[in-house]
C-alpha positions, 0 to 999 in steps of 0.5 A: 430655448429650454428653461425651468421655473416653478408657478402656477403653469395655468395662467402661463402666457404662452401659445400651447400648456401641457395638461397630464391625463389618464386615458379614462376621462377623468380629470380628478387631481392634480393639475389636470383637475387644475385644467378641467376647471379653467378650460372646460371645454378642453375637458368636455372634449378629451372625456368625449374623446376617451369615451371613443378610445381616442386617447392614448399613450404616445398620442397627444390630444390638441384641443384650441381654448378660442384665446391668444394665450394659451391658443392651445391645450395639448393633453399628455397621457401619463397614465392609463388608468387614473389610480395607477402610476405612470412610465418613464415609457409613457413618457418618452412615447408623449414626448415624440408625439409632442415634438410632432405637433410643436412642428405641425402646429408651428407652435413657437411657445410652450409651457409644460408640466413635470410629467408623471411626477405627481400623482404619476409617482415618477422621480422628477430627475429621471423625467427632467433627464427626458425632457432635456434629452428629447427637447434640448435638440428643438429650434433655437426659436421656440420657448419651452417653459418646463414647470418643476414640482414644489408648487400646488396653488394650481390645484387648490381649489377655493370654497364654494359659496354653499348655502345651508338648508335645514336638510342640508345642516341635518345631513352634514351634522349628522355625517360629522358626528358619525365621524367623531365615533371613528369611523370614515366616512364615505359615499356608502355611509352617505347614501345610508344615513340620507336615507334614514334622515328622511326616513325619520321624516325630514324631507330631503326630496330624495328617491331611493331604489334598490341598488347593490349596497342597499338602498341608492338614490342617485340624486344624493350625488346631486347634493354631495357634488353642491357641498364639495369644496364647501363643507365637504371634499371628496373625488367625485370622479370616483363614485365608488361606494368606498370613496372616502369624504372628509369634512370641511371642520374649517367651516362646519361652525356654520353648520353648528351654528345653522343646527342650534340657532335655525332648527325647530326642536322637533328636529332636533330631537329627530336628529338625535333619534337617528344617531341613537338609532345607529349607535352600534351600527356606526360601520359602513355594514351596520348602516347597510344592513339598518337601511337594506332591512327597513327599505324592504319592510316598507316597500314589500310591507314585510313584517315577518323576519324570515321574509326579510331574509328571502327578500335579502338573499334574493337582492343580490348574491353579496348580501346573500353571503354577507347578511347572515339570519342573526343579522337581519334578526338584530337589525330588525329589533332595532327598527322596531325599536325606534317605531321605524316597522 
């Protein structure tokens, strides 16, 4: 029996739930980030999975929850890589693999999701043609539940209850207000003003070390993945530089708030040393170059402009074609400036 209804397909009674994947083991959107936060062990086993080239498309993975409803979570490849869109081949080559196991599980109910039509960029009506024609034809006995698009509370995720810190409210003001100058920000400009927060002096507790965009310190990432869905959002299945982060203004009063009523002046004024300290150099390339220039300084103790520039052009070949002789040269006057060499 084949019908259609919209709702929440998570929480579907039902012996098996279809979950749409990429073949990379990342759960990051849609509804398969959906499944990855309400069957965890599901996820731990598909990015295992996809780690040993176990996942393909036309080759379903089952996994069993240990529950009577669902028993079983089938996870459907509708992509290749997570940024690029789904097939309407994909899909018929999931569907002949999906008939298989409702056969070789003997699976008697069955919800399903609107394959490849999300962030897959499928049209839901040629996909709904597929499963008509690939399901219509199976035992009379078996209840097949297709979930339609229009629904999107299965993927919305409630925020998180985040604790502020002093460090904490000063990352998070400081972030908003380089937003206000225009700019987006993203894990990049991050990693850059963690780094010359604590450089002012505020201990964040962070380690940075050379990394291809200046100074990185991987334990920033622990700290942005505690405020996503709080007072930030962002992909973190995505840790490149460019991934774009967004701030939570519905709650960033709390931050304002925490900022005027718990720090010291000190730190107030440490703050705004720093955003003074960026203005002119609010792009991403700006904040790379600020940060690349004063991590050598204090870490080779180089005063001298032009051992800047070999130390630069001896990173890596990026910086050595990006950060040009004036460049360095303007930076380092303006670390002089605010006493940072």
């Amino acid at each position: 029996m084949l019908k259609f209804t919209t709702g929440n397909i998570v929480k579907s009674q039902v012996e098996a739930i279809v979950n749409t994947v990429n073949t990379q083991g990342v759960m990051g959107k849609g509804i398969a980030l959906a499944f990855k936060l309400a069957f965890p062990k599901n996820f731990t086993i598909y990015e295992k999975a996809c780690k040993e080239g176990k996942v393909e498309i036309g080759k379903l993975l089952i996994t069993e929850t240990g529950e009577m409803f669902p028993k079983y979570i089938i996870n459907f490849p509708t992509k290749i890589h997570w940024r690029y869109p789904s097939k309407y081949k994909y899909i018929e080559d999931g569907l002949k693999d999906l008939l298989r196991i409702i056969k070789e599980y003997n699976i008697k109910s069955i919800a399903i999701p609107p394959l490849g039509s999300g962030n897959g960029r499928l049209d839901w009506h040629r996909v709904k043609k597929l499963l008509e024609t690939y399901l219509s034809d199976i035992e009379s006995d078996i209840e097949i539940t297709i979930f339609e698009p229009g629904y999107n509370d299965q993927i919305s995720i409630k925020p998180k209850t985040v604790e502020l810190t002093t460090a904490r409210a000063i990352f998070l003001y400081v972030l908003k207000h380089y937003q206000i100058l225009g700019y987006r920000i993203n894990l990049l400009v991050a990693q850059k003003i963690a780094y010359l927060i604590q450089r002012l002096g505020e201990p964040l507790k962070l380690s940075f070390v050379p990394g291809t965009y200046g100074p990185y310190s991987n334990n920033l990432n622990h700290l942005l993945k505690l405020l996503n869905n709080s007072f930030i959002s962002y992909d973190q299945n995505d840790n490149s530089p460019g991934t774009v982060i967004e701030i939570n203004l519905k709650r960033f009063d709390k931050v304002e708030n925490y900022f005027n009523d718990k720090l010291t002046e000190e730190q107030k004024e440490r703050t705004n040393r720093l955003l003074n300290l960026i203005e002119g150099f609010e792009s991403p390339f700006g904040l790379e170059l600020l940060a690349t220039v004063d991590f050598i300084v204090q870490n080779k103790s180089i005063q001298d402009v032009t051992d800047i520039e070999n130390e630069i052009g001896s990173w890596t070949q990026r910086k050595r074609d990006l950060m040009k002789p004036h460049h360095i040269k303007v930076a380092y006057k303006r670390l002089k400036e605010f006493d940072f060499v």
